[in-house]
VEXLOKE-859594 format. One record per residue (C-alpha): residue in three letters; x, y, z. Coordinates in steps of 0.5 Angstrom, whole numbers, plus 500, padded with zeros to 3 digits. Layout:
BEGIN
node residuo ALA | X X | Y Y | Z Z
...
REM end
This chain:
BEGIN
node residuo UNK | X 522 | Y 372 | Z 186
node residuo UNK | X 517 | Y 368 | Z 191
node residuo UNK | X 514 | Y 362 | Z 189
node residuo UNK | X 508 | Y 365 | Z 191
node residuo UNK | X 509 | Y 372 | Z 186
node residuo UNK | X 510 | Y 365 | Z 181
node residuo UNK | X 504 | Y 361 | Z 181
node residuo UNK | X 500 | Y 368 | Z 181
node residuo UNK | X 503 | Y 371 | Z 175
node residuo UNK | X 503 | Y 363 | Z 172
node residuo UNK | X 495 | Y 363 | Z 174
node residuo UNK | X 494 | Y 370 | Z 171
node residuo UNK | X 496 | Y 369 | Z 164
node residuo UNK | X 493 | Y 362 | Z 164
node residuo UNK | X 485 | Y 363 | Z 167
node residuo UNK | X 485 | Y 370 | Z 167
node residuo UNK | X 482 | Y 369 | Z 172
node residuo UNK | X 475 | Y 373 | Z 177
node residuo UNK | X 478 | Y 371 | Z 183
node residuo UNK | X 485 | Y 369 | Z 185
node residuo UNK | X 487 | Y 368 | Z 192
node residuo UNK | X 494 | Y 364 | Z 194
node residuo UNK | X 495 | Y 363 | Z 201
node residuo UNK | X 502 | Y 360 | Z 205
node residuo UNK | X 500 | Y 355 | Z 209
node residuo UNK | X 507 | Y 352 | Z 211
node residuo UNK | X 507 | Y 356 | Z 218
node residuo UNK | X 501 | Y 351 | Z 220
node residuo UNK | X 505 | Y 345 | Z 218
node residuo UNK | X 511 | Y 346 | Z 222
node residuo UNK | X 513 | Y 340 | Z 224
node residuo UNK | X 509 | Y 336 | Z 219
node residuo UNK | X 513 | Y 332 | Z 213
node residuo UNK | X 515 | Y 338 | Z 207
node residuo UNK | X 516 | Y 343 | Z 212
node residuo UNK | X 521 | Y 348 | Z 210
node residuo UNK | X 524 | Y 353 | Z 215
node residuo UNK | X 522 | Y 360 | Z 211
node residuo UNK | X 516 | Y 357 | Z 208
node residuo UNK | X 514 | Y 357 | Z 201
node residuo UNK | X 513 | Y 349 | Z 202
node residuo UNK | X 505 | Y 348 | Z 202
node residuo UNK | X 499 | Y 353 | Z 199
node residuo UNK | X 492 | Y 354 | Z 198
node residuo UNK | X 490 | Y 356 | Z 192
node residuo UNK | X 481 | Y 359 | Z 191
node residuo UNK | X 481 | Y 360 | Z 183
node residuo UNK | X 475 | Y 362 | Z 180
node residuo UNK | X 476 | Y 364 | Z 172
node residuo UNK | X 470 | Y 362 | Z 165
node residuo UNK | X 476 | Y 358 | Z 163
node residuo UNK | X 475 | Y 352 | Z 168
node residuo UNK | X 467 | Y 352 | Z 166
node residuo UNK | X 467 | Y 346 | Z 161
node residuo UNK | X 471 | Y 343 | Z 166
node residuo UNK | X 470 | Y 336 | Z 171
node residuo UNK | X 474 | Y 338 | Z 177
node residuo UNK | X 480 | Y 333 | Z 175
node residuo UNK | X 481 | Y 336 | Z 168
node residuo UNK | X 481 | Y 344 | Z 172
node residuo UNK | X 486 | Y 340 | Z 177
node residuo UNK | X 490 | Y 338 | Z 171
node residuo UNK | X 490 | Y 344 | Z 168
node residuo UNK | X 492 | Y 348 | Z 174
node residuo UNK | X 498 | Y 344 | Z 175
node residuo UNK | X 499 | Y 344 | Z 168
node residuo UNK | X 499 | Y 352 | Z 167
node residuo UNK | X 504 | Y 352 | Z 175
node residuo UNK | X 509 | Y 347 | Z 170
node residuo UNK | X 514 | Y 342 | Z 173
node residuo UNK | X 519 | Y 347 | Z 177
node residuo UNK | X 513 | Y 350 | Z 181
node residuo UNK | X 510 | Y 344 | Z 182
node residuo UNK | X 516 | Y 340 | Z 184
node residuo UNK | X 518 | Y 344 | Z 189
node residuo UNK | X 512 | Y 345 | Z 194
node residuo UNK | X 510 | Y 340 | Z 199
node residuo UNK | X 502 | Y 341 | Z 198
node residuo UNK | X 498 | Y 345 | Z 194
node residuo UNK | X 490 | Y 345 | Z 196
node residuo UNK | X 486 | Y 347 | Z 190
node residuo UNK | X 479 | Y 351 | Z 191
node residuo UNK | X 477 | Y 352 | Z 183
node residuo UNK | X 471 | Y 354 | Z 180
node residuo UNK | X 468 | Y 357 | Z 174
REM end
């Protein structure tokens, strides 16, 4: 399964969330450190869930890394995140 489908899936069951967008960026890092041909090395993330509302922005940072897991996380390069409540 794409890592991408992963986070997704990982994301739904831990926020429910309102609004999920999950965008591959890696073609815009060709060339750069982390890049991988195929993709699947650098993503964009827009989130906005109830559950991030008593949240500072480190502890919904915190959270979403925590709710992606240490395989996830470990094997993309960059993960730009966009939450809000």
């Amino acid at each position: 399964m794409p890592i991408a489908e992963q986070m997704e899936q990982k994301l739904r069951e831990a926020f429910a969330p309102r609004t999920l967008e999950i965008v591959d960026d890696s073609e815009q890092h060709r060339g750069h450190a982390g890049f991988r041909e195929g993709g699947e090395s650098h993503f964009q993330v827009r989130i906005e869930a109830e559950a991030f509302a008593p949240m500072s922005r480190i502890e919904r940072h915190r959270a979403v890394h925590k709710a992606l897991g240490g395989d996830i996380v470990g094997r993309i390069h960059a993960l730009e995140l966009k939450i809000g409540a």
